[in-house]
N, C-alpha and C positions, 0 to 999 in steps of 0.2 A: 650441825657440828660433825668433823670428821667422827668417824665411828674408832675414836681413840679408847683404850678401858680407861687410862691415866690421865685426864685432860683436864680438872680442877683444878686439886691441890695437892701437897703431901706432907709428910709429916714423918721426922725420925726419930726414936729414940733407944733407950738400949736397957736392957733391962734382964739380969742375972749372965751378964755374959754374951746374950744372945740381941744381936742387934733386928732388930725390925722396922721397916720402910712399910707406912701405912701410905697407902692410896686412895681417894676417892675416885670409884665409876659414875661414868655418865649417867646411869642409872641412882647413883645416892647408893652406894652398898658400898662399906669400908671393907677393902681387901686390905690383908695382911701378909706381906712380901717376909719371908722368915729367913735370913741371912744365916745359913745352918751350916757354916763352915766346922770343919769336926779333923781330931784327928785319924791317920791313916788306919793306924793300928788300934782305932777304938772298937770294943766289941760289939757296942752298941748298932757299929756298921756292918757287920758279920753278914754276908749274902746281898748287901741293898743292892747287887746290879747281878745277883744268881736267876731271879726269876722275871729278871727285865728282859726287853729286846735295847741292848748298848750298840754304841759305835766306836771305836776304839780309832784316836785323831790323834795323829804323832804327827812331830815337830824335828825341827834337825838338833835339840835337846838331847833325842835319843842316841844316836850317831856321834854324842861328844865323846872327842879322845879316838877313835876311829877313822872321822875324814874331819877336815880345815874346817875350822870355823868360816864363815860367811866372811866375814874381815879377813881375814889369810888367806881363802881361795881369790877375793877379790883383789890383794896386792899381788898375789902371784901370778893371774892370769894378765893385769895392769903390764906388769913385768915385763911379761913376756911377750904381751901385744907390739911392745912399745919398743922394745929389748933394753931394758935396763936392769938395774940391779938394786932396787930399794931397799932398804932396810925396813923393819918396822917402824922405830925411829922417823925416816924419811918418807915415807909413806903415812905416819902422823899428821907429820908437819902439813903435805899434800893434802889431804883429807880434811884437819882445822882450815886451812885457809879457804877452800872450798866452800865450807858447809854442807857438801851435797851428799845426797843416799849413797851409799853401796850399788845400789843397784844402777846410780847414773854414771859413775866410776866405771862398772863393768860396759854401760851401754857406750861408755869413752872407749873400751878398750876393743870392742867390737864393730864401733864407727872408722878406728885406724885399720883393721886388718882388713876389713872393707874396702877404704880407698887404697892400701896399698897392695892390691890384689890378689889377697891371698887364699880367696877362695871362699864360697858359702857355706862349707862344714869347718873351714877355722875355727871359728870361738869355739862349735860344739866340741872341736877337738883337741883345747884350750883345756873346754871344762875338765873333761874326763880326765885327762893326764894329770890336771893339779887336786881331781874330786879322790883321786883312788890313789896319788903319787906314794903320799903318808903310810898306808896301809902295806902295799904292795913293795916298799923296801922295808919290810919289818918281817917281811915274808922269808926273806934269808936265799931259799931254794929257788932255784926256776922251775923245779915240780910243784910247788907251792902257788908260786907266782901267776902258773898257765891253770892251774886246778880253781883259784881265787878267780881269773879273769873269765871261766869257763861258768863256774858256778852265778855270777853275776847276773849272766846272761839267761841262763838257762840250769838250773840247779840239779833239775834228772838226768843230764848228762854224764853227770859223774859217774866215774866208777866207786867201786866199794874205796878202795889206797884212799882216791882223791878224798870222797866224802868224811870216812874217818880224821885222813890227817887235818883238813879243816875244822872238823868237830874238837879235834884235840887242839886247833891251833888256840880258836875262839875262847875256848873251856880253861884254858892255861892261861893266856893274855888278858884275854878281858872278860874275865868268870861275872863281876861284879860291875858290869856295863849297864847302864841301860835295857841298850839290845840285846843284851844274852839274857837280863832276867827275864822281859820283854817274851821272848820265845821260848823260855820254860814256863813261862804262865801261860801262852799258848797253847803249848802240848797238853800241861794239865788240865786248861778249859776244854778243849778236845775231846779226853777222856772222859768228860764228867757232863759232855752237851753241854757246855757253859761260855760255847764261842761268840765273839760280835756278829753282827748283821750285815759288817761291813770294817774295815779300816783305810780310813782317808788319810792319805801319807803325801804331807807336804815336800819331801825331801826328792831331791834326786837321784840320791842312792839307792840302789836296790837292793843292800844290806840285809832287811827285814825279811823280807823274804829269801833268800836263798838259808838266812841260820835258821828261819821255823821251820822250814826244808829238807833242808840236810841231818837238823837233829831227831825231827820226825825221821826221819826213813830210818839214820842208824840204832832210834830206841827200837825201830820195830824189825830191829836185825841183830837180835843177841845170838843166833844159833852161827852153825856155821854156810848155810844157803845165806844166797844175798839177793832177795828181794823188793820192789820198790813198792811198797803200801801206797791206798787211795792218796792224791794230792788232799793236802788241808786247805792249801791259800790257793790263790790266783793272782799274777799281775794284771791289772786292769790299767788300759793307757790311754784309752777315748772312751768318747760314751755311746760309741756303735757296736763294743765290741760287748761279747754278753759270757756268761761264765754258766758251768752247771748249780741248781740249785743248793749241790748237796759240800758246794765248795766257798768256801769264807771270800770274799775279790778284795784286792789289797790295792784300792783305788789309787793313782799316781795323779794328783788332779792337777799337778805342776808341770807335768812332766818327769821324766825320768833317762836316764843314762845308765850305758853298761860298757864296760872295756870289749873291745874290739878281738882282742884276744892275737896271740900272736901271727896269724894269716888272715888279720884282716879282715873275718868275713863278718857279712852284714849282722848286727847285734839287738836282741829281742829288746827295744825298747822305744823312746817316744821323743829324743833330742831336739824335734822340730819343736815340741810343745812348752822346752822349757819355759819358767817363769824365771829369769836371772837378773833380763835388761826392763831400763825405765820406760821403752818401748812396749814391754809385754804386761807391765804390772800398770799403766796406762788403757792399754786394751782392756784389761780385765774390769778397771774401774770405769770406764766407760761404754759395757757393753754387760747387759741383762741379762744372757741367755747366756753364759759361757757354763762349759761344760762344770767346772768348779761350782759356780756358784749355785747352779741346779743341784748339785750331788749335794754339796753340802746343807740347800737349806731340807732337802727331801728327809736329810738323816736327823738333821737336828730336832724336826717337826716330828718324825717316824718312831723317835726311838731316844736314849739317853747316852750323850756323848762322855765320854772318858780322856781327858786331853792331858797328853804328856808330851813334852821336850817344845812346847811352845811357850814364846811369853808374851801373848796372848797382846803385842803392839802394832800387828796388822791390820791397818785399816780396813780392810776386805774382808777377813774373817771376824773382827768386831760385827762390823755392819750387816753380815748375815746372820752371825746369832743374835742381834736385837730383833731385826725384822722374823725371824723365827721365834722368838720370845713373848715380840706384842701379838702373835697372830696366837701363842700357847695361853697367852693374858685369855684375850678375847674368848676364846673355845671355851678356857676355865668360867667367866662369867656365868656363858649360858647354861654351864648344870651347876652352877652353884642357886641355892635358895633366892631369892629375891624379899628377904626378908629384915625390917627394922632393926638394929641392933647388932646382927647379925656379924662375924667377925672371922670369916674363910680365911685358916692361914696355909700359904704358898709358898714352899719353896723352890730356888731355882732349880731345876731338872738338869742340866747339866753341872758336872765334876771334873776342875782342875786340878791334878797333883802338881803339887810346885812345892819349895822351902820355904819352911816357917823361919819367917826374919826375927831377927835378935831384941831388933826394936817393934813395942805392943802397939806404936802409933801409923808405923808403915804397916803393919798386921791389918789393923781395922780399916787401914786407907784402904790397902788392898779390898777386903772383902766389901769394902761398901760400892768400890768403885765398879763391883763385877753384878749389882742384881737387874744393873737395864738390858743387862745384856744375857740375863737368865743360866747365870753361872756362880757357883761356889767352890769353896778351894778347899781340899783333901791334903793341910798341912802333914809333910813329913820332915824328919829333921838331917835327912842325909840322903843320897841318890840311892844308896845301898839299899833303902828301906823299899823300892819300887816292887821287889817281888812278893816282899810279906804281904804290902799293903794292898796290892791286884785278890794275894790268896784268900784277904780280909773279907776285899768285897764281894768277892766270887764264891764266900765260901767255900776253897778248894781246898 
């Protein structure tokens, strides 16, 4: 028999609240799977990831209201490949009658610019225009505009004017973002040695890093000298490239994009790598070794994930936290007792923050549906709640 922990029977039931998924091992020892979904703000959680080694896994969740939804960037770039003028509306209608991903729609759109010879950085230069478009006319200035496009790329570039007015842009606009509480619980774990091990950033934007960047340097510039303190983070964009120890790497395991900036010059990032076309998210499911799929099963196994702005229906990240999950099953067995009776209860090691739905039957679906894959969910009831709930578990 495969050396499965779960390969007899199982058995569920629920009991004060708290659901549990009994297992039998091949060995005859009943493990108890403890589905310990909790709220954000419970104090009872107060620290449970202060004195862990975490991974901190974002999602383009983070990034809402800042760049296009996935569906938006995808009719616009459609658009523009194609040159029309869709509506949402008509780009519905295209999309039902299809049935096809998003991602086959983009791989449509990058098959015409193709044949009509419009060159091998096309699409990539498709994306960027329609990833940062939103942003970047909200910006008003073209001091703003060149400061935002500079920053993307390379954040220490900035002078003091630029970094500040970004700081104040961020701070103003979108105080109650995601990404802005995101990078003040950053600074604070900082402060406190309470940083991840790593943060694996599925998005293409380089957002994240440039405001943990910029806020960092302007907290640690209250005088009137203008200084740039040690980096916190790092962009990582392959897995050749390697970072100092004493620095957080804000893994891009998608790839990543950065505006070009107004002259054009070559931009600190990894556009060959995207993951956008049905071309590349085909790659990646048919190939063992890719750079992603090693980082993430290494951090999942390593350490305890923290997962925001995902909704957790990627087939590819499903299927590396189960495979990291049976391998965490397995390990758990071998120091656990091997004893009659016996009744080791487990719970899953990794934490999704997501919204507590309204209805208690989609709630329990939810949590049931996440313990093969060695995850529970850090119900909060508003996106506003992301920085209490980080300060909860961090203890900060």
């Amino acid at each position: 028999m495969a050396a499965n922990l779960f390969m007899l029977s199982e058995i569920t039931c629920q009991n004060r609240g708290v659901h549990r998924c009994y297992k039998f091992s091949n060995s005859g020892v009943l493990v108890e799977l403890l589905n310990k979904s909790f709220d954000g703000k419970n104090p009872n959680y107060k620290g449970h990831l202060a004195s862990s080694s975490w991974t901190l896994c974002v999602g383009a969740g983070i990034s809402f209201s800042l760049v296009p939804t996935w569906y938006d960037l995808t009719r616009n770039v459609v658009n523009d490949a194609f040159g029309w003028n869709c509506t949402s509306s008509e780009f519905d209608n295209i999309a039902d009658a299809t049935k096809w991903s998003l991602d086959s729609l983009l791989q449509g759109a990058s098959n015409q610019l193709e044949i009509t010879g419009s060159g091998k950085d096309a699409f990539y230069d498709l994306l960027e225009k329609h990833l940062y478009s939103d942003l970047m006319n909200q910006m008003g200035s073209s001091f703003l505009k060149n400061a935002l496009a500079k920053g993307l790329s390379k954040p220490r570039n900035l002078n003091k004017d630029e970094t500040l007015a970004l700081v104040d842009f961020f701070d103003t606009n979108y105080s109650d973002s995601t990404l802005n509480q995101l990078a003040e619980v950053l600074s604070k774990a900082h402060d406190k040695d309470r940083l991840p091990l790593s943060i694996i950033n599925f998005n293409a934007d380089t957002l994240l890093h440039m405001l943990v960047e910029i806020k960092h340097i302007a907290r640690n510039n209250n005088g009137g000298s203008w200084n740039q303190p040690a980096a916190q983070f790092v962009k990582s964009f392959r897995g050749v490239e390697t970072s100092s120890r004493n620095v957080v790497p804000i893994h891009h395991c998608h790839g990543a994009i950065s505006p070009k900036g107004s002259k054009g010059k070559k931009t600190n990032d990894s556009r060959q790598n995207l993951v956008f076309r049905e071309s590349e998210y085909l790659e990646i499911a048919g190939n063992a070794s890719t750079w992603a799929q090693t980082l993430c099963l290494y951090h999942a196994q390593n350490s305890k994930f923290l997962i925001i702005g995902h909704s957790l229906s990627d087939p590819n990240i499903r299927k590396w936290l189960a495979w990291s999950h049976q391998n965490n099953l397995k390990e758990l067995s071998q120091l656990m007792p091997n004893q009659t009776g016996s009744n080791p209860a487990v719970s899953p090691r990794h934490i999704w923050i997501h919204l507590k739905p309204s209805d208690p039957k989609q709630q329990e679906l939810m949590e049931i549906s996440l313990l093969h894959i060695g995850v529970r969910i850090c119900w909060i009831n508003t996106w506003t709640d992301v920085e209490s709930t980080l300060n909860n578990l961090l203890a900060l």
